[in-house]
C-alpha positions in Angstrom: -2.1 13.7 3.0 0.2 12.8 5.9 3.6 11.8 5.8 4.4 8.0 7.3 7.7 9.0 9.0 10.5 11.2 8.0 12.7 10.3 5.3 14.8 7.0 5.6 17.9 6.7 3.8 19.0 3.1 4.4 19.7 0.0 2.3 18.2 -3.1 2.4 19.1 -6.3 1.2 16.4 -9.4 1.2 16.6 -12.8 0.0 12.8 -13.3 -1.0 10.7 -10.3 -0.5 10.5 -7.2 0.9 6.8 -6.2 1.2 5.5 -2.3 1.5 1.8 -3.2 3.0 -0.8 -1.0 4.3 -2.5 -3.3 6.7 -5.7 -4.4 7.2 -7.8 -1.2 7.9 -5.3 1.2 6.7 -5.9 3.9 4.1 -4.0 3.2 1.0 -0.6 4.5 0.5 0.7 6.7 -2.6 4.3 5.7 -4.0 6.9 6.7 -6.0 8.4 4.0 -7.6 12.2 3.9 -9.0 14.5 1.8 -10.8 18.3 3.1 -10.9 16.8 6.2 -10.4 14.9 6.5 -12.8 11.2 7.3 -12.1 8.7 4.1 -12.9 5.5 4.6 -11.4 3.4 6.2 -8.8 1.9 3.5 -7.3 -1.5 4.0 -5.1 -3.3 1.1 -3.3 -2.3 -1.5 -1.2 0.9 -1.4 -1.5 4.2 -3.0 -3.6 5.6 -6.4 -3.0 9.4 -6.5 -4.5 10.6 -10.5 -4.8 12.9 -12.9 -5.9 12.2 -15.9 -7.6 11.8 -18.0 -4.0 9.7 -15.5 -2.7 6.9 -15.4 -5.7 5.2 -18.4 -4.4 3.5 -16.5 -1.6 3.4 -12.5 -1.8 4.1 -11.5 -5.5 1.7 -14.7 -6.5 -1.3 -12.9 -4.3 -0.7 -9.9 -5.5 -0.8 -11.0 -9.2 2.8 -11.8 -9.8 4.3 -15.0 -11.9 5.8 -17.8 -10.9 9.5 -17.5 -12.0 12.0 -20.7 -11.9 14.1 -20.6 -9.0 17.1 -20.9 -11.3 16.2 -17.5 -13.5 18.0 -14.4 -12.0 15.5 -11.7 -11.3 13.6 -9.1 -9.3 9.7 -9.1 -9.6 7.7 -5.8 -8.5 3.8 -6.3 -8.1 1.9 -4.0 -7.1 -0.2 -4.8 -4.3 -4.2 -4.0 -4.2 -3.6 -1.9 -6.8 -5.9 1.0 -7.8 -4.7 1.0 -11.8 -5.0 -1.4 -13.9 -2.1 -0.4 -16.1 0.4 -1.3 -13.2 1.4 -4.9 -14.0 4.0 -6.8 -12.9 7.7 -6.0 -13.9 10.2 -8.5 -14.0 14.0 -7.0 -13.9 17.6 -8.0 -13.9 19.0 -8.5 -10.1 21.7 -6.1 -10.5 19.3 -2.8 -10.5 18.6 -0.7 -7.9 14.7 0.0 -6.6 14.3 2.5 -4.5 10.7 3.4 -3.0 10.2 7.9 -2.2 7.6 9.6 -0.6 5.5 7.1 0.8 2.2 8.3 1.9 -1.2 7.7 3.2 -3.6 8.4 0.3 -7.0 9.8 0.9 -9.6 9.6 -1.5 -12.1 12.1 -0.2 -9.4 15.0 -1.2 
């Protein structure tokens, strides 16, 4: 496996989305997913689209996510190409922090 880049530690903020993709010929990417930092998931596949409720309509809605009212307060996390099926969807409060670790390629020959 091969690292994307050295570590980043940076905040974002986003009003709709942010999307983690792996691109259109890319291998897919292995994850570690956390919510106030507290481990979630390891996510391996296309990769994760994090959303509000005005982004849902395009990313998180082709990547299996819900339609959630515009009014509702939330974060959705899809999961993007995914290779599990137990990785659903999770809908959160807007006040907690995600934070994405150890991005990598994922091969599946190894």
């Amino acid at each position: 496996m091969e690292h994307l880049a050295d570590p980043i530690d940076e905040k974002y903020f986003a009003m709709n989305d942010v999307v983690i993709h792996k691109g259109p010929n890319g291998p897919a990417y292995k994850l570690d997913l956390f919510v106030d930092e507290k481990f979630c998931t390891t996510v391996v596949g296309g990769g994760l689209v994090i959303s509000t409720p005005t982004g849902t309509t395009s990313n998180a809605l082709s990547s299996g996510g819900t339609f959630i009212h515009p009014s509702v307060n939330a974060i959705i996390i899809s999961p993007y190409l995914s290779n599990s099926i137990s990785f659903r969807p999770i809908i959160l409060p807007p006040y907690v922090v995600i934070t994405v670790r150890n991005i990598q390629f994922h091969s599946y020959n190894t």
